[in-house]
ZAMARGU-4260 file (C-alpha; in steps of 0.2 Angstrom, whole numbers, plus 5000, padded with zeros to 4 digits):
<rodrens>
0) 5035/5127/4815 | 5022/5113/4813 | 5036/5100/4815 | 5043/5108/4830 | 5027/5108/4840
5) 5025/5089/4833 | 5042/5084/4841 | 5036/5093/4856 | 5021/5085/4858 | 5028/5069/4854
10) 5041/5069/4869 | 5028/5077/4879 | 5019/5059/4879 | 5034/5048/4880 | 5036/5055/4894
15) 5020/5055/4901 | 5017/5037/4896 | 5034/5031/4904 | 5027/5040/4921 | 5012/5029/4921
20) 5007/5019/4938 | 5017/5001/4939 | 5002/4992/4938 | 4991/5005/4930 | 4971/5002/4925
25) 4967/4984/4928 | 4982/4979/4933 | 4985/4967/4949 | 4997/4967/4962 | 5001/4955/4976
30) 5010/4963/4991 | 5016/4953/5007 | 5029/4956/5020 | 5032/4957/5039 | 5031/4977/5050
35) 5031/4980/5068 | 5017/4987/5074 | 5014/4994/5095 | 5027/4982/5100 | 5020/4968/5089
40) 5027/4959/5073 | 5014/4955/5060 | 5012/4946/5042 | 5002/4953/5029 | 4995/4949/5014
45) 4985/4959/4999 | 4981/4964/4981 | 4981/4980/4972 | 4969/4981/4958 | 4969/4995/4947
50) 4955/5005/4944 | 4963/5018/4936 | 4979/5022/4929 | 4985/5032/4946 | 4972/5021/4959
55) 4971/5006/4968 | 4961/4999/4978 | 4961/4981/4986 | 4960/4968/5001 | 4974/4967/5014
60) 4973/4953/5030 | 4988/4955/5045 | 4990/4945/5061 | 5005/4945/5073 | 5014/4929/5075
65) 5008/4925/5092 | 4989/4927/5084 | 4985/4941/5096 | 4976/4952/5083 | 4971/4949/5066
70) 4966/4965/5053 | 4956/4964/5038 | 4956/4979/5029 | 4951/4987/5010 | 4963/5001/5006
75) 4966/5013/4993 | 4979/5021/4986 | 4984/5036/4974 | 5000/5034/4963 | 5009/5049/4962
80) 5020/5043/4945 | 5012/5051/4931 | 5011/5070/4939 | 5029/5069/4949 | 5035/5059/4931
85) 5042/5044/4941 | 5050/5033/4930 | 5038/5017/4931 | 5051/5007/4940 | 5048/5016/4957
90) 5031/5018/4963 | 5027/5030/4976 | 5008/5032/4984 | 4998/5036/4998 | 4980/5032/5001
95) 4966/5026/5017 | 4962/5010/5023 | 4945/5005/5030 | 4945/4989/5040 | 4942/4980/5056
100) 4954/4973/5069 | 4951/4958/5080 | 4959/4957/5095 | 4960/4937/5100 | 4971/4937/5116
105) 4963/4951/5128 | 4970/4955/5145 | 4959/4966/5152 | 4965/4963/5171 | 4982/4969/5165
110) 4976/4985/5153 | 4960/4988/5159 | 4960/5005/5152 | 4970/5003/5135 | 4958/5006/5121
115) 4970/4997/5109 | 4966/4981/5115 | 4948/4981/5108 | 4945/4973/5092 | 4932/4986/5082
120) 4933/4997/5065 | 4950/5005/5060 | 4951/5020/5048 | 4970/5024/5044 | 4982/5033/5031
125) 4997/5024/5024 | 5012/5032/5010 | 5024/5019/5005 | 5038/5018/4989 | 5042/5003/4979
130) 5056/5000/4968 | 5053/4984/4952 | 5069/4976/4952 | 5061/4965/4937 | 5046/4967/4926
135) 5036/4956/4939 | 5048/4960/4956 | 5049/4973/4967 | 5052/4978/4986 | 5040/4990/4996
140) 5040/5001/5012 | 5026/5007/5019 | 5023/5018/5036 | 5004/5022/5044 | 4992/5015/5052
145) 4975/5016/5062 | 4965/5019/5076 | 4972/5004/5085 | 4990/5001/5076 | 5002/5012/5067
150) 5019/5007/5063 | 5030/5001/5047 | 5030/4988/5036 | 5044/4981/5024 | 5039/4965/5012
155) 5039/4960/4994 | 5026/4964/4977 | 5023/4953/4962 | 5015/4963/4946 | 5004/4951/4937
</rodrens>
């Protein structure tokens, strides 16, 4: 019986320790990619830092190509691997960003009224999913947003 509940146990962490978060506790991440956001296309750049085994949290920067708006956001997010048993090759999450968005190219006489167009603080939520396709490679999708964008973004990540 004894060696039955050791087998047990014994696939019981297997399997939990194949589940962990991609980056896991004190791993780092960077992320970059393009997304469209109210009619915009930006670029974005950020790091993930683990600070547990199922959380991140890091810097992101964003700015549209035309330079009309610029974010700079911190963002955290919680890994659902471990209690969904993900295998560690995909990453799903969801998590909140705190940040503030500068809008550099207002037009006030054309959208007098459009809150959007003011730079200020920005609270959001964002889920994404990535899948490695190497130790070091993977691709991401995100969806979410803010108080003044919401939207998708599709882009790279490279585990270190």
């Amino acid at each position: 019986m004894k060696k039955i509940i050791s087998i047990i146990a014994m696939i019981a962490v297997c399997s939990l320790a194949s589940a962990q978060s991609p980056i896991g506790k004190d791993g780092k991440q960077l992320n970059f990619g393009v997304g469209l956001y109210s009619g915009y296309i930006p670029l974005y750049i950020g790091v993930d830092f683990g600070v547990h085994p199922d959380i991140t949290v890091g810097p992101q920067i964003g700015f549209d190509l035309n330079l009309t708006y610029m974010t700079f956001t911190g963002r955290g997010d919680y890994h659902f691997n471990t209690i969904l048993n993900i295998p560690r090759d995909w990453d799903f999450y969801a998590g909140l960003n705190i940040g503030f968005v500068a809008h550099l190219n207002h037009d006030h006489h054309h959208y007098p009224y459009r809150r959007d167009r003011f730079s200020g603080l920005d609270l959001g939520l964002q889920m994404g999913g990535r899948y490695y396709w190497s130790r070091g490679w993977g691709i991401n999708l995100e969806i979410g947003g803010g108080y003044n964008l919401s939207g998708a973004r599709f882009g790279l990540s490279k585990r270190f």
